[in-house]
N, C-alpha and C positions, 0 to 999 in steps of 0.2 A: 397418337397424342401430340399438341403441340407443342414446341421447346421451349416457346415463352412460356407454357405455362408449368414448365418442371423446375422447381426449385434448389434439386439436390439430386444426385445419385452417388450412390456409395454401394461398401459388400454391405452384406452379413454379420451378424456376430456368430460366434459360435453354436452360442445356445439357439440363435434364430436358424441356424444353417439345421440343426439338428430337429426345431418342432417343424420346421417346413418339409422334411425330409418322413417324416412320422406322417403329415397330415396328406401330402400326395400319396402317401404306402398304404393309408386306413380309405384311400379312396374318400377324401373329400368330406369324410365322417365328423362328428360333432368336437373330435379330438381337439383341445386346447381351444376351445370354445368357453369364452367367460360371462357370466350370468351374474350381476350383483342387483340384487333389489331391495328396496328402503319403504321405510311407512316417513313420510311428509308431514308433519300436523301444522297448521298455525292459517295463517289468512293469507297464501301464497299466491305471487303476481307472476303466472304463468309465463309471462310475455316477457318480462322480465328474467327469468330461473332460465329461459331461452335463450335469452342474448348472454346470460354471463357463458352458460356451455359453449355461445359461438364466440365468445370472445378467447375464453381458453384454446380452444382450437385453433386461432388465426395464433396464437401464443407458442404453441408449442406443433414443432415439423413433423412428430412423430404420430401424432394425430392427421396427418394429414398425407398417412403413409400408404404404399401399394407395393406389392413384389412383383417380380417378372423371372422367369426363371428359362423359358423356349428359347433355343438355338442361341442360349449362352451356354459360356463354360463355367461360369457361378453366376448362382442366381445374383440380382440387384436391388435393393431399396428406393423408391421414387418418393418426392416428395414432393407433393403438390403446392402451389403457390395458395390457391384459394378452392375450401372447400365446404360445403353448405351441411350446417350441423342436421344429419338426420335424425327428425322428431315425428314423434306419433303421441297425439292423446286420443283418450275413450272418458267418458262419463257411465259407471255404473253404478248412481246413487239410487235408480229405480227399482232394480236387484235387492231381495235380501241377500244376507252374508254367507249363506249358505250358496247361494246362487252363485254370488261372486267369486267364490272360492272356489266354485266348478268353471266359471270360466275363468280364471287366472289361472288354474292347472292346465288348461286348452291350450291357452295363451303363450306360457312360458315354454310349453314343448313345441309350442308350433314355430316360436322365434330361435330353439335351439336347432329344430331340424331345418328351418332356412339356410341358419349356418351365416358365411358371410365368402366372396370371391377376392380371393386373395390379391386380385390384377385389378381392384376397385377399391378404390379411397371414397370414404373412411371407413375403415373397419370397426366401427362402432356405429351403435344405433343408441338411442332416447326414448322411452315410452312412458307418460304419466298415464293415470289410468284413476278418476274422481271415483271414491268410493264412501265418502258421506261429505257434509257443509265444507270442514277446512281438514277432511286427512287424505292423502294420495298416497298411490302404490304408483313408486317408479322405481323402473327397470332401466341396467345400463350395461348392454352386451357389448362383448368386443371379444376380439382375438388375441390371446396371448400371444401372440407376435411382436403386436406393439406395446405391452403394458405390464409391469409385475404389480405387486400388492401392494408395495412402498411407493409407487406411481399412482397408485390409484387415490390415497391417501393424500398427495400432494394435488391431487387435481380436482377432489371434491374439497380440499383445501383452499384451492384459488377461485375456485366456480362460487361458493358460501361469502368467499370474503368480496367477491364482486357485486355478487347480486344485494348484499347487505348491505354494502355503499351506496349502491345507486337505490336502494329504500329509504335511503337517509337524503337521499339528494347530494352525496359527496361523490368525490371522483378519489379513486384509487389509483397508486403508481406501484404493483408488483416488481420487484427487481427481476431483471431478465435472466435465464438459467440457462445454463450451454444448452446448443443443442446436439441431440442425438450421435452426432455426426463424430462427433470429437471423445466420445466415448470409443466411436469404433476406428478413428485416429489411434487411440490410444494403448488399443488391443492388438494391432499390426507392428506396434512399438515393440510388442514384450519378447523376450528372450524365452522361449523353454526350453534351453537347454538345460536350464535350472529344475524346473519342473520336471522333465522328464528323469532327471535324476534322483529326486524327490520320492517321485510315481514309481519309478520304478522298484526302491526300497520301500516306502509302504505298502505296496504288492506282492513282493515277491513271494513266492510258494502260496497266495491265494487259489484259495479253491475255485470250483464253478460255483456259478451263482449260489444263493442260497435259499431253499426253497421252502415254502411253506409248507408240510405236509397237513393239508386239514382237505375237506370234499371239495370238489371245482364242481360249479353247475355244470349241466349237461347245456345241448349247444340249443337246445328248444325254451331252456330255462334263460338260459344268455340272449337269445334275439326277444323272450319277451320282456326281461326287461330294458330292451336296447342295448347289451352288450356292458350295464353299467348299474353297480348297485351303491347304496349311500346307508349310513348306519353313524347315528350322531350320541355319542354320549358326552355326560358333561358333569364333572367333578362335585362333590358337593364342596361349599368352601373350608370345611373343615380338612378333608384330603388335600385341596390344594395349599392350604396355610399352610399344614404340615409339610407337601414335597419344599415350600418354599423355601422354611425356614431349614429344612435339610440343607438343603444349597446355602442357604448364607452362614449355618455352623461351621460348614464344610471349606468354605469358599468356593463355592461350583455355581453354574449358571445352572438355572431349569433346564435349558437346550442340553447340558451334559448332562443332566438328570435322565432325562425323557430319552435320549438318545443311549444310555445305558441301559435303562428300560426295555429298548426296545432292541439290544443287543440280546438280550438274556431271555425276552421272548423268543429269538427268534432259535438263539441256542436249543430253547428247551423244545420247540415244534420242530426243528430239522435236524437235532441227535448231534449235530456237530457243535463241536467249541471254536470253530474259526469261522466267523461270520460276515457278511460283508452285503450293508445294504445304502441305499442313496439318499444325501443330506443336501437340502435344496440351501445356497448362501446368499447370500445380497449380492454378492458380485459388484459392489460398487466401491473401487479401491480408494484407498487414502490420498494417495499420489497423483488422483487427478481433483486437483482444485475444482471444489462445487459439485461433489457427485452426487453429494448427498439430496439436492433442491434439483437434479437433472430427470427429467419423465423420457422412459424409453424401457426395453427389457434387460436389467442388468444379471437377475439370477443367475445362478448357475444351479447342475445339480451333480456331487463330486462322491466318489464313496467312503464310506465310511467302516473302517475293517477292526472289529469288536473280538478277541482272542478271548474268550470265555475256560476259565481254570476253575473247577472245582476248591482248588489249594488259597489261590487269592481272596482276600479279604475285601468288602464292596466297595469303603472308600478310597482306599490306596489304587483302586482298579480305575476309578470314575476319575479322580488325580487324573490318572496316566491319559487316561481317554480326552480329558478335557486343553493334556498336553500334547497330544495328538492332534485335536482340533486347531488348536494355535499355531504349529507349522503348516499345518496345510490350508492355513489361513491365506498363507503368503502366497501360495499357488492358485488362488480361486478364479483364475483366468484362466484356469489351462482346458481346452476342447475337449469335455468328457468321451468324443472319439477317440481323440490322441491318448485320452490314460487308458481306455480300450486298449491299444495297442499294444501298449507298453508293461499294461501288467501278464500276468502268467495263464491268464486263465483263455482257453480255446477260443479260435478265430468263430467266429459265428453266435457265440453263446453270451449273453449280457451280464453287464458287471454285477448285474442284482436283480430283484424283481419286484421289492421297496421301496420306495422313498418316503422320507418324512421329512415336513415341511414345520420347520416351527416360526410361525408367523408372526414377527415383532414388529408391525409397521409403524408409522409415526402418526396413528389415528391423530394426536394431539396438534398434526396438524389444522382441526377444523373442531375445537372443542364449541360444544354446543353450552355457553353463557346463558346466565340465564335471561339477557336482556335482547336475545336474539330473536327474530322473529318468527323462524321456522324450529321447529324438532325433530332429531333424523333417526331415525329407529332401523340398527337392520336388521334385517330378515335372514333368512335360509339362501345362502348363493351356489351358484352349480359353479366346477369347474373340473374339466375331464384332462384326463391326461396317454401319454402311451404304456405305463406301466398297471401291471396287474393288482400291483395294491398300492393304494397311496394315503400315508398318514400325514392328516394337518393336525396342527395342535394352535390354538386359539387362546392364549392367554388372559382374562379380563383381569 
């Protein structure tokens, strides 16, 4: 590659050192492979919805990312100067919907098992896909290498507000947002010595992981469904008013709610009262001015260690929990290797076999008005990870 045309080299972040290290070990597997797909409606100018995606891209570095990893001794991030937004459309208004709906299930597995080559920018693809007068199915893959859920938010936030101006015939000036770069400045800054001291007190005398005891598929059952199964339930709004307004009697966040929840399940299926599973954070600190408006991978995913007593009462527990969360708030830079290391539990054996994601993104970045010209409906999104179970929670 030539040098005029690399715009940046840097490391790693942690959390990136850690899915790159997953996705070489599962052999190049669909692991942290991201699938978001939308219904389109309104009288949409293809050609347009085009340009605003390549305009975001020449916007932000991280979009226009590659790794390299051979005959270094850390891997590195590249960032290319210029890179041509990859788009795909189809027309399948001649199909009934029952038709189409067999080929979009063809479709969206044949784009996961492509996958995407980690040493090739852009690790994101585009595919609209006409499936009556003015509604579209479009798909937007990419690698969680480069993108968490609060990034994705901001970027079909900047992509809507672009394509909207230039329907109007106006020109838009976004304000420019760090880039990527200066997050990972910022994480070569941090001291753990603090953390590790931290880590090591909320650790200590943990156990090994904690384990679900319910049936594992057999390895015949595992390969047909590709090593990956999905199971979506959804509150009626009467349970979720209720957890809610638990939480605000209480003073508790839903995430302490849920995340208690899912301490006391895990009690009750693995017989033990000391329990200890992974809580995916923003990772996007206070202290670095703009973090919040920055597209890149900021997550983290740190554990979460749940003492389950018979003797204790729910809310006083869920308190405790919630103050729990708030110190180890302070730590959410720290390399979930390094607390590997550091907590008690055996070299070789993983801090958990959980995580749960509770996903609060800034949809509002891209509210749909009603004098807008598109409507964005989403759909069912895949996204695979290297643990054996992974809880999202979706709030509307």
């Amino acid at each position: 590659m030539m040098k005029n045309k690399i715009e940046a080299i840097y490391p790693l972040s942690p959390m990136q050192q850690g899915m790159l290290f997953h996705y070489l070990d599962n052999g190049y597997s669909e692991i942290y492979f991201e699938q978001v797909n939308y219904i389109l409606q309104g009288n949409l100018d293809v050609e347009g919805f085009k340009k605003a995606w390549q305009q975001v891209m020449d916007r932000h570095a991280i979009l226009r990312t590659l790794f390299t990893w051979e005959n270094l001794e850390k891997p590195v991030q590249l960032v290319q100067r210029q890179v041509e937004c990859p788009w795909s459309e189809q027309d399948w208004r001649q199909y009934s919907h029952e038709e189409q709906q067999k080929k979009l299930k063809a479709f969206l597995q044949a784009d996961r098992e492509r996958g995407f080559q980690l040493k090739q920018a852009p690790l994101l693809r585009l595919n609209l896909i006409r499936i009556a007068q003015d509604t579209y199915h479009f798909t937007w893959s990419f690698h969680h290498l480069i993108l968490d859920g609060w990034s994705v938010s901001l970027i079909l936030g900047e992509v809507f507000a672009i394509y909207e101006a230039s329907q109007q015939g106006q020109d838009i000036h976004l304000q420019t947002s760090r880039p990527y770069r200066d997050y990972i400045s910022w994480l070569q800054q941090q001291d753990l010595s603090k953390a590790e001291k931290f880590w090591r007190q909320a650790l200590k005398g943990s156990n090994p992981p904690t384990r679900l005891k319910v049936d594992r598929a057999t390895a015949s059952e595992s390969n047909q469904r590709g090593g990956y199964n999905e199971q979506e339930i959804k509150l009626s709004r009467q349970t979720t008013s209720a957890l809610q307004l638990l939480a605000q009697q209480y003073q508790l966040t839903l995430n302490t709610v849920v995340q208690g929840a899912w301490a006391l399940l895990l009690s009750r299926y693995s017989g033990e009262e000391d329990v200890v599973f992974g809580a995916v954070v923003s990772g996007r600190p206070a202290t670095l001015a703009g973090a919040d408006s920055m597209v890149g991978l900021f997550i983290n995913t740190l554990p979460v260690r749940g003492q389950v007593s018979p003797e204790k009462e729910l809310i006083p527990w869920l308190k405790e929990l919630q103050v729990q969360q708030g110190e180890a708030l302070q730590y959410e830079y720290s390399p979930l290797v390094q607390v590997q290391r550091w907590s008690d539990v055996p070299a070789g054996q993983p801090l958990f076999e959980s995580i749960l994601a509770f996903e609060n993104y800034p949809e509002d970045a891209f509210p749909l008005e009603e004098n807008r010209s598109l409507q964005l409906q989403r759909m069912p999104s895949v996204a695979r990870t290297n643990y054996p179970l992974t809880v999202a929670i979706e709030p509307e």
